[in-house]
N, C-alpha and C positions, 0 to 999 in steps of 0.2 A: 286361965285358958282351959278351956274345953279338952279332957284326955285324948288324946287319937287311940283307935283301937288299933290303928295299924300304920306305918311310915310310910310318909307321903314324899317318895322319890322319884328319881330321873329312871333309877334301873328296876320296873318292873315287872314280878313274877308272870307274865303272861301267859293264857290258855297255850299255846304253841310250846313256852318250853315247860311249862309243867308238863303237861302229857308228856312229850318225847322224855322227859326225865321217869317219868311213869313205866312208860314201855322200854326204856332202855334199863331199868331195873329190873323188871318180868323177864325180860331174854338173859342177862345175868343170873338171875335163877335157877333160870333152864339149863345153864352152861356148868352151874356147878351151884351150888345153895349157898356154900358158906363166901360164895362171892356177891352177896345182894349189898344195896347201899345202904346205911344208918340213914334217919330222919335228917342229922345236921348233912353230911355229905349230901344228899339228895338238893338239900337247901343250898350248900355250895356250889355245885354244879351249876346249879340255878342261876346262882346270882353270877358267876365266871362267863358261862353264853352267853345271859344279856348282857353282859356291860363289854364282849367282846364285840354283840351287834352293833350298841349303842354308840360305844366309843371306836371302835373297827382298831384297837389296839388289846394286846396282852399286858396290859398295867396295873398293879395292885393299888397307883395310885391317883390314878385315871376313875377307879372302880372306887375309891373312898370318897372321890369328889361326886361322883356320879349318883352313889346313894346317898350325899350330903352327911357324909358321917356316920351313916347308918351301919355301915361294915368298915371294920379297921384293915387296914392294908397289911400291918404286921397279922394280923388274923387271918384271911387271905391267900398270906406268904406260907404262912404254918400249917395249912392244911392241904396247901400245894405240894410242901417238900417232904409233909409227915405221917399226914393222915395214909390210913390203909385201905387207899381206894385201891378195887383190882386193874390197875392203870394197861396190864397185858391185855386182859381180854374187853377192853370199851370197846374197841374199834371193830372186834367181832364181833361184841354182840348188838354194835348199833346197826352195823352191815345187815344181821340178821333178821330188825327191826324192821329195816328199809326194804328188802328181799319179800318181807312177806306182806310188807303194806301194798308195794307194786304187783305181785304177784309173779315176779322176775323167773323165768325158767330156763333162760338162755341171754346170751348175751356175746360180745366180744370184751377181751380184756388188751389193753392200751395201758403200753410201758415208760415213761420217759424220765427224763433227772434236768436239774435244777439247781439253782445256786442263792446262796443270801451272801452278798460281802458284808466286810466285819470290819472292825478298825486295823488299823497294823501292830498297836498294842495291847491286840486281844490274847489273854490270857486263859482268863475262868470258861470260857465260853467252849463247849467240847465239839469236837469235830472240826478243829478251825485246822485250815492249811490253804496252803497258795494254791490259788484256783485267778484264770482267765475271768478279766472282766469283756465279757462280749459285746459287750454297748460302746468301749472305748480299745479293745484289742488287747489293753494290756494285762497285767497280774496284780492281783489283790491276795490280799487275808481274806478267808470265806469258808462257810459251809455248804458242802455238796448232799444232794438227796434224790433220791430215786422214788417216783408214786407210781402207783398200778390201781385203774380203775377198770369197772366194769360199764360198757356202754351197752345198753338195751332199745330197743323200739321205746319205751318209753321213758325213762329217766337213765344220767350216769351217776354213780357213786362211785367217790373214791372209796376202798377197799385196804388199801397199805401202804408201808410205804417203809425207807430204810434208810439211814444216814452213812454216807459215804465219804470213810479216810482212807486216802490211799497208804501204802506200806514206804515208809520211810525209807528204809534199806534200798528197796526197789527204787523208789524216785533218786537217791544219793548213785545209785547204777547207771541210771538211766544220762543223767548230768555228766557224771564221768566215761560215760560212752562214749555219749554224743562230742565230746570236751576232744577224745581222743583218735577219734571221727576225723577230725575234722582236721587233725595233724598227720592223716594216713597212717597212723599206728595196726598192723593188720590185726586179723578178727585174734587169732591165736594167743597175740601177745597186751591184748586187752581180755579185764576180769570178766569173770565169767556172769550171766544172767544169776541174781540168787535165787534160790527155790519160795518158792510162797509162801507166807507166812497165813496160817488159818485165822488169825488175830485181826487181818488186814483182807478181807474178802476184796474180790474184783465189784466192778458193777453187774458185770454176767451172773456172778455167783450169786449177788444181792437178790435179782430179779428173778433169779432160779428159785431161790427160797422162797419169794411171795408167791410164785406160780405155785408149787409145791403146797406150801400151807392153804392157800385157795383151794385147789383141786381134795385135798384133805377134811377142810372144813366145810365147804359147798360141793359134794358129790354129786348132787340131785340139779345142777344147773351145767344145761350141757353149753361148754364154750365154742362157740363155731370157729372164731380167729383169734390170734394173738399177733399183734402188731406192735412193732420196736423203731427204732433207727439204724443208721447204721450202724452203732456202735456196736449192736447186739447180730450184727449179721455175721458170725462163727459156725459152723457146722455143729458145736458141741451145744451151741446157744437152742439149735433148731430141734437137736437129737434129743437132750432130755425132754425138752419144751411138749414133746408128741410123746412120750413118756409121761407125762403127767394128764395129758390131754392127747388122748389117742387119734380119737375123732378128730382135732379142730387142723386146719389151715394156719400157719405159722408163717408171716409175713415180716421180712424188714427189706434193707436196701444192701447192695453190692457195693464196693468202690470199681470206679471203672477200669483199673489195670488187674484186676482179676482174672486169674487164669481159666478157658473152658476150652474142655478138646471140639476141633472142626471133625467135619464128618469123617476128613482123613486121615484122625488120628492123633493131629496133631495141635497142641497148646497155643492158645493166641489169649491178648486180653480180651476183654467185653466191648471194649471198645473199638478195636479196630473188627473184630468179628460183623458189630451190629454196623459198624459204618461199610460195611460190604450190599446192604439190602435196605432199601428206603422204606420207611415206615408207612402205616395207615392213618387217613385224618378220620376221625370219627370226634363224635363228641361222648363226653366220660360226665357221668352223674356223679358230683362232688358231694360228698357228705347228704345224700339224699335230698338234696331240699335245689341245687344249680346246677345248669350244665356247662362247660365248658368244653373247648375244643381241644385236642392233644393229637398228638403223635404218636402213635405204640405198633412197638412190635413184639412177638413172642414166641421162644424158643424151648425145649426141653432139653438141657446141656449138664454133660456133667462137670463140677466144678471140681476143679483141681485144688484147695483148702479144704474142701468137704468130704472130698472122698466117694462123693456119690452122684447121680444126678438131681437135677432143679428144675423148677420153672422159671425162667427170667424172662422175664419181660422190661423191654428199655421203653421209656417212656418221657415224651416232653410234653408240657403246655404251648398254646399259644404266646409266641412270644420267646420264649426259651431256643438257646443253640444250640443248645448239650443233652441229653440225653442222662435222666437219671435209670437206676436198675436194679428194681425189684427182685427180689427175691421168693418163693414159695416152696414150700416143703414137701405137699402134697399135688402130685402130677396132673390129677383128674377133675381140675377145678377149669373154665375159663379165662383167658387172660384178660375178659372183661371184669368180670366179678371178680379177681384179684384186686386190681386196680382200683375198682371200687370200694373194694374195702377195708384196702391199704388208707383211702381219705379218710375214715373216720378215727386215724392214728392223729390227728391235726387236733379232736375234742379233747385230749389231755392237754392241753396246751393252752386252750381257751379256759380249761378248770383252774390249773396254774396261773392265770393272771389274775382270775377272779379269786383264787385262796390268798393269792398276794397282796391283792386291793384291799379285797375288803372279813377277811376273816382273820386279824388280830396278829399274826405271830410273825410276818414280815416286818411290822412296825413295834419298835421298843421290845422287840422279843428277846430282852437281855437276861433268860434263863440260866443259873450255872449251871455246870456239870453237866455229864451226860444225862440222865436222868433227867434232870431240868429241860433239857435240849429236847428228849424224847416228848417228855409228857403237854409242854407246850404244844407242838405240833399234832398231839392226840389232841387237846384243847378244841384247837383249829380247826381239824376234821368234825371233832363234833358240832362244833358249831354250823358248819356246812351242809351233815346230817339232819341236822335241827330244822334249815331252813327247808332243807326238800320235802319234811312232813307238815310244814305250813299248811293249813285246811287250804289256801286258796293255791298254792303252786302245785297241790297232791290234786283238787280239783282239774285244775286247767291241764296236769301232764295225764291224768286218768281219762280224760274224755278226749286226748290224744290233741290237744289243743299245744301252743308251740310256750312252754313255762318262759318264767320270766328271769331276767337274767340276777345274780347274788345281789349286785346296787339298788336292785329295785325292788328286793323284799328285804333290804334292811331298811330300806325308806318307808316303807308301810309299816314293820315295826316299830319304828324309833315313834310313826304316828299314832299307833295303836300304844305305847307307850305313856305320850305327852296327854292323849286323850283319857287313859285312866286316872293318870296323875288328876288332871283337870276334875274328873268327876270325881275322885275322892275329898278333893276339897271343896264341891258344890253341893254333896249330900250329906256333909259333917253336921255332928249338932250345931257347930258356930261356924259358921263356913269363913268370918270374916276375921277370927282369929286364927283359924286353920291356916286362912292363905300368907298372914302375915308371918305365921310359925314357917312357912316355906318360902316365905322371902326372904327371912331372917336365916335361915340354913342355908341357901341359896350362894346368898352375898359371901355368910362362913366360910363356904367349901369352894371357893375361888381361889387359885394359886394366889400367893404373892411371894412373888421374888422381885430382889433387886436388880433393877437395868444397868447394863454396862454403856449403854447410850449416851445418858442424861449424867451430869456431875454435881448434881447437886450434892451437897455434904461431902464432897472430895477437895482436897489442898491443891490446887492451880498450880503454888510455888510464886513467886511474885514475877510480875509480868509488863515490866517498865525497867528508862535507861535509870543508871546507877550516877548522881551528880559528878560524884568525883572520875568518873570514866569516860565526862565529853569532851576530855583533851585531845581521846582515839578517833573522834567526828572530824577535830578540826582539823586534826595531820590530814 
């Protein structure tokens, strides 16, 4: 057989992520010198996104079948857990890659959190704790996370992100509160709240810190709004938030029994205030692209949790009874354009299903450790990175044309893939021993395992009556 000068696989080094591997070495540089990648890391990297595109899982050994043996999975694994890539600063400096491909100088940033359940005999796996499953109401084993992206006129990029364990202590508090709650024990003769532990950051503090390092690392990008949920809606969440971002508009949601003084003085909730004065219908431009009809009204009140005054604005959809209740920071903005640009808090959420889908670390992302937990998920973003400097989704969002969604540029890949595969066995000196060397790897790098279906090779045990036991028939 004819020598190949190069291995003729499923996980192709392709133009898209050689470059981005290129350019996300150059920014590294920049960021500090003795942070650049070796030849083999560079090479690993390489081969970890495609076969994260190809196979849309985190598998070392998903990735050995995939290059048909070409990369070993204990190989892989070792320069996942060992090597000395600078695994802190990827996500910075791929941001910084994508920042300057776009020409990005402004943008809003969009906060949300998220969950992966785990098994209930999860162990090795860090960050795991009882967390809500919200598709069936109940409580699992799981890990929580918190993303913070950048949304632009022309492309979003995730930017960060932060894995979230709540404080033991606090939670064992909170159980025996509520425990004693409910037996009328009064406040007095129940333990006291314990003080915080720094070990165990809130989700506010989490989100405070990516703002922070954002505003740090990207000074030259002015943020117009920062939009959250309600989780994030605290007066201390709004106060730093305009501390790191002086300028911008700082937007989440109220709960409705929130306290806000009437003009006379006096405290009432959000709710019964705004059910005093009926709303305006107008239609509200959703996420730039629909219109819909809503409800909205809007007041400058000051909030009694905040200490200060606000912009609130209650607001329905068509269709809706209730009234949800915006919050804003900054007083001198429109209750239209608030509104408006509280919808584009909904694009983290679309990025989140699509990180879920199809970028590898939702599915078999059985990483140890913390470290393992982190650097997967760095994995993932990059891989996500990767796809938005694709020549044709950077084309389509540059000429302000509407990109295409993550399933349909790993389907182009995976084609762009099968397609070099294909030519490098049509232009080999022997092309017809070339194809049969990758048939023959092929069929190789095929699981086999044994099925628990079929019984073949398995003892039945015998399975008929016993002569001497059909005198029990005839009774």
């Amino acid at each position: 057989m004819t020598k190949r000068t190069s291995p003729i696989v499923l996980i192709q080094p392709l133009p898209c992520a050689t470059n981005y591997i290129d350019q996300l070495c150059g920014a590294l540089k920049e960021l500090k010198a003795s942070s650049k990648l070796s030849i083999a890391q560079k090479l690993w990297l390489t081969t970890v996104l495609m076969g994260i595109v190809i196979t849309r899982k985190l598998s070392w050994a998903a990735f050995e079948r995939s290059t048909l043996n070409e990369c070993r999975q204990d190989g892989l694994r070792w320069m996942f857990s060992h090597s000395k890539i600078p695994w802190n600063s990827l996500i910075y400096a791929s941001t910084k890659v994508l920042i300057k491909h776009y020409g990005v100088t402004s943008g809003t940033l969009t906060i949300d959190d998220s969950d992966k359940m785990r098994s209930r005999n999860t162990r090795k796996i860090a960050h795991v704790h009882k967390v809500r499953d919200k598709s069936t109401g109940g409580y699992g084993k799981g890990q929580e996370f918190i993303f913070m992206v950048i949304v632009t006129n022309t492309v979003t990029i995730p930017v960060d992100f932060r894995f979230y364990t709540p404080d033991p202590e606090l939670s064992a508090w909170k159980q025996e509160n509520n425990r004693l709650k409910k037996q009328k024990v009064p406040t007095k003769q129940r333990p006291k709240r314990p003080s915080p532990d720094a070990d165990y950051p809130t989700k506010e503090a989490l989100a405070l810190v990516m703002l922070r390092h954002f505003s740090d690392r990207f000074p030259e990008i002015h943020i117009k709004i920062i939009t959250a949920d309600a989780l994030y809606c605290t007066g201390s969440f709004m106060d730093k938030s305009n501390q790191y971002f002086p300028r911008s508009q700082v937007v989440t949601q109220l709960r409705k029994n929130q306290s806000v003084r009437c003009k006379n003085g006096n405290w009432t909730s959000l709710k019964t205030y705004f059910a005093r004065n009926s709303g305006v219908d107008m239609e509200l431009i959703v996420r730039g692209r629909e219109n819909k009809k809503v409800t909205m009204l809007g007041h400058r009140l000051e909030v009694k949790a905040h200490g200060k005054k606000r912009f609130i604005i209650a607001l329905k959809y068509e269709g809706e009874s209730e009234y949800r209740y915006l919050v804003a920071s900054h007083l001198s903005w429109r209750a239209i354009d608030i509104a408006r640009a509280y919808t584009l808090r909904w694009i983290i959420e679309v990025f989140i299903e699509d990180w879920k889908s199809h970028c590898g670390w939702n599915t078999l992302s059985k990483q140890q450790g913390v470290e393992g937990a982190s650097r997967g998920v760095i994995l993932s973003l990059l891989c996500d990175h990767m796809l938005l400097l694709h020549p044709e989704q950077s084309a389509r969002l540059k000429s302000q044309h509407p990109g295409l969604p993550v399933g349909c540029m790993i389907e182009r890949i995976k084609a762009e893939a099968l397609i070099v595969t294909i030519e490098k066995i049509v232009v080999s000196d022997n092309p017809k021993d070339a194809f049969n060397y990758f048939s023959q790897a092929l069929v190789e790098a095929l699981p086999d395992r044994p099925s628990s279906k079929h019984m073949a090779g398995c003892d039945l045990g015998r399975q008929e009556p016993t002569e001497s036991l059909k005198y029990q028939m005839a009774a």
